[in-house]
N, C-alpha and C positions, 0 to 999 in steps of 0.2 A: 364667407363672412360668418363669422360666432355671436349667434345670440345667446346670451345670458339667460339662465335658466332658475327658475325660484320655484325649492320643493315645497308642493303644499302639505297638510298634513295627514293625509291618506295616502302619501307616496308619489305622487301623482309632479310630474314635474311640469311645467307651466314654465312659458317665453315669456322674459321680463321686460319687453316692448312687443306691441302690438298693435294694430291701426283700429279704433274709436269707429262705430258707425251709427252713425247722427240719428238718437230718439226711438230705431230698430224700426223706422217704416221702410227699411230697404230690404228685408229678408230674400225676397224672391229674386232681388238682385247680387245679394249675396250669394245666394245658393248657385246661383247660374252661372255667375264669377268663378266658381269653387269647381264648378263641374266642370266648365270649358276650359280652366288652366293646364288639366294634364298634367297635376303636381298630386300628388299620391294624397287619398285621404289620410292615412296615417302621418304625414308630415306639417297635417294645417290642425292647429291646437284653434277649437271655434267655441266660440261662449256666447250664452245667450244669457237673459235676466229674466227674474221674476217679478211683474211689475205691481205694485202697490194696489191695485185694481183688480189685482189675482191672487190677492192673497189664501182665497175662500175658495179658490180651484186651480192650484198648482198641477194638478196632473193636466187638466183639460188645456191650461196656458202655455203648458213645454210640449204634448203634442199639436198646437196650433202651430207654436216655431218649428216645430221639425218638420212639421206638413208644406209652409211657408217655403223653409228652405231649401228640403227634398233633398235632405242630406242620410245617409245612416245615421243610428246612433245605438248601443249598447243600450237604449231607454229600458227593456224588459227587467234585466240584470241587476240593472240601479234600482229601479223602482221596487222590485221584489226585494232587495234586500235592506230599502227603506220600510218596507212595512213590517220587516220581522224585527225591527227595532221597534216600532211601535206595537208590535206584538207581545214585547220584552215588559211594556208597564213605560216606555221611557213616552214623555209627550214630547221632545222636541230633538233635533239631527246637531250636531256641534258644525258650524258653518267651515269649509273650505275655506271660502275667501270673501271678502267683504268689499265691495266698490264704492266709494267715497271720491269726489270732489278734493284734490289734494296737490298744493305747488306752495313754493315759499310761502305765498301770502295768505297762505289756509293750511299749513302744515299739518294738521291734524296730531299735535308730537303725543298727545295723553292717548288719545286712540289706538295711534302705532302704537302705542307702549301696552295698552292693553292687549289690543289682537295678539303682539307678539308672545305676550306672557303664556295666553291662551293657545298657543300656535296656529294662528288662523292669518292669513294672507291676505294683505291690502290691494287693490289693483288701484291706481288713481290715473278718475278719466279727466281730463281739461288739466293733464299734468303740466303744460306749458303756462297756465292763467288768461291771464288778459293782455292788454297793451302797455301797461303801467312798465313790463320788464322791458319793453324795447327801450327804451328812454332813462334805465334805472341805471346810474353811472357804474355801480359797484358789480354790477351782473354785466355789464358789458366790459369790464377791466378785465374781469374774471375770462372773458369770451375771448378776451384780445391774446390773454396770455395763452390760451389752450390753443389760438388758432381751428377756435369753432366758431358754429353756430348759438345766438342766445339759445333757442329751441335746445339745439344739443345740450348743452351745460345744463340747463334744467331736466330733461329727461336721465343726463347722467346723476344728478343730486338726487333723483326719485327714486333710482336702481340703485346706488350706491347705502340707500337707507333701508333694503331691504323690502320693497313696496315694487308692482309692475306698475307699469306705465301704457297707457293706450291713447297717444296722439291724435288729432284728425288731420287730416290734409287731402285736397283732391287734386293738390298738385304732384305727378308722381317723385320728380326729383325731390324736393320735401319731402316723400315722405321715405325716398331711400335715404335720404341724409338723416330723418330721424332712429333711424336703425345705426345709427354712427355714436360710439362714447365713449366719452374722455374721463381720464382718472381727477378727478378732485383732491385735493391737497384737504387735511381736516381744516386749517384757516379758510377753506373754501369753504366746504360744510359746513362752518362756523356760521361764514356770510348771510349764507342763503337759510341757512336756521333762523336765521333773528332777523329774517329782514324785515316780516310780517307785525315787527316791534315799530318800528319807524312810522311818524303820526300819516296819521291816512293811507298807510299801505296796508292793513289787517282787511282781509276778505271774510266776508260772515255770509253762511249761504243763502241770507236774503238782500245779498249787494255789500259795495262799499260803503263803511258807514262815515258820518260827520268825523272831521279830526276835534270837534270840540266836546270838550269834556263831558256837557252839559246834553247831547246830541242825541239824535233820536238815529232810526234805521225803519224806514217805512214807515212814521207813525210810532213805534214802539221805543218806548226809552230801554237805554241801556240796563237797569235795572229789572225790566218786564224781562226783557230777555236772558237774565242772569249772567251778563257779560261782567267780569274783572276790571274794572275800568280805573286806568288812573289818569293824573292832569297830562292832555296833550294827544286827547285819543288813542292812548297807549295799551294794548291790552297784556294782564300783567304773564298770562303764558302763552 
């Protein structure tokens, strides 16, 4: 099996599916995973995050996850040649790759358009969504035709746009099926472009909001949150 591979912008090539591990309180189980499979450290591409709580000691929160995982890692290398950039007068690293929340119904298309300008690489985790697409006629026409899975047809429309994909599943067959992808037709692409248009299917990353006009999202009108909004809960990109 060939997975599909997406160059980041340091050269650096990255598998454009990968399996999601829920909130990273599993490090230690991760790392234990990694060590008893017998599959060459060089063949396992493993990412960790910087989490918003760490922003004020990034060194201290990447050697916590290494320690965690009791993985190697080139960390010396990197880091030394992170500080002779900041050595340069520059305050800030141009990002790799950006993880973001991203499926039909949260496309994120101005973002992807920007990273990409920028050549910086989306990874989108909860690329499948929610439950809305089991039930959505037009993504399962689409599923019928391919002779796949909805799951598949979705992680194919995230890779095909140029973005990786990190599913969860703790089912195994699930999650070799999500390593499985179908070519999209651009009417396909089309579909699941714009499905996020269709009233009450736009995902905002504090919930699904009212399909009425006038509607709020936790409290906050559409307005407070500078949403697009036109008649029908429509949002206009």
């Amino acid at each position: 099996m060939t997975i599909p591979q997406l160059k980041l912008n340091n050269g650096t090539e990255m598998p454009a599916i990968g399996i999601g591990c829920d909130f990273s309180r599993n490090e230690y189980s991760v790392g234990k995973a990694i060590r008893e499979s017998n599959i060459p450290r060089s063949e396992i591409f493993l990412v960790t995050k910087l989490s918003s709580e760490d922003h004020a000691r990034p060194l201290e929160a990447l050697q916590r996850s290494l320690d965690k995982l009791g993985v190697a890692s080139p960390f010396t290398e990197t880091w030394k040649m992170m500080e002779s950039l900041v050595e340069t007068g520059l305050l800030s690293i141009k990002p790799v790759t950006n993880q973001v929340e991203a499926h039909p119904l949260l496309p994120q298309h101005d973002l992807l358009d920007y990273c990409s300008s920028h050549d910086i690489t989306i990874t989108a985790y909860s690329p499948v969504g929610k439950h809305k697409f089991a039930t959505e006629p037009s993504v399962l026409k689409i599923a019928q035709q391919k002779g796949a899975s909805v799951a598949q047809v979705l992680l194919s429309w995230g890779v095909q746009r140029g973005t990786a994909v990190i599913p969860k599943s703790l089912n195994e067959t699930r999650q070799k099926e999500n390593l499985i992808l179908v070519t999209l037709e651009e009417q396909d692409m089309h579909v699941l472009d714009n499905l996020h248009r269709q009233q009450g299917m736009h995902r905002s990353v504090c919930g699904f909001h009212s399909s009425e006009l006038g509607g709020s999202c936790f409290g906050w009108t559409y307005a407070q949150l500078g949403w697009d909004m036109v008649e029908g809960g429509i949002m206009r990109t």
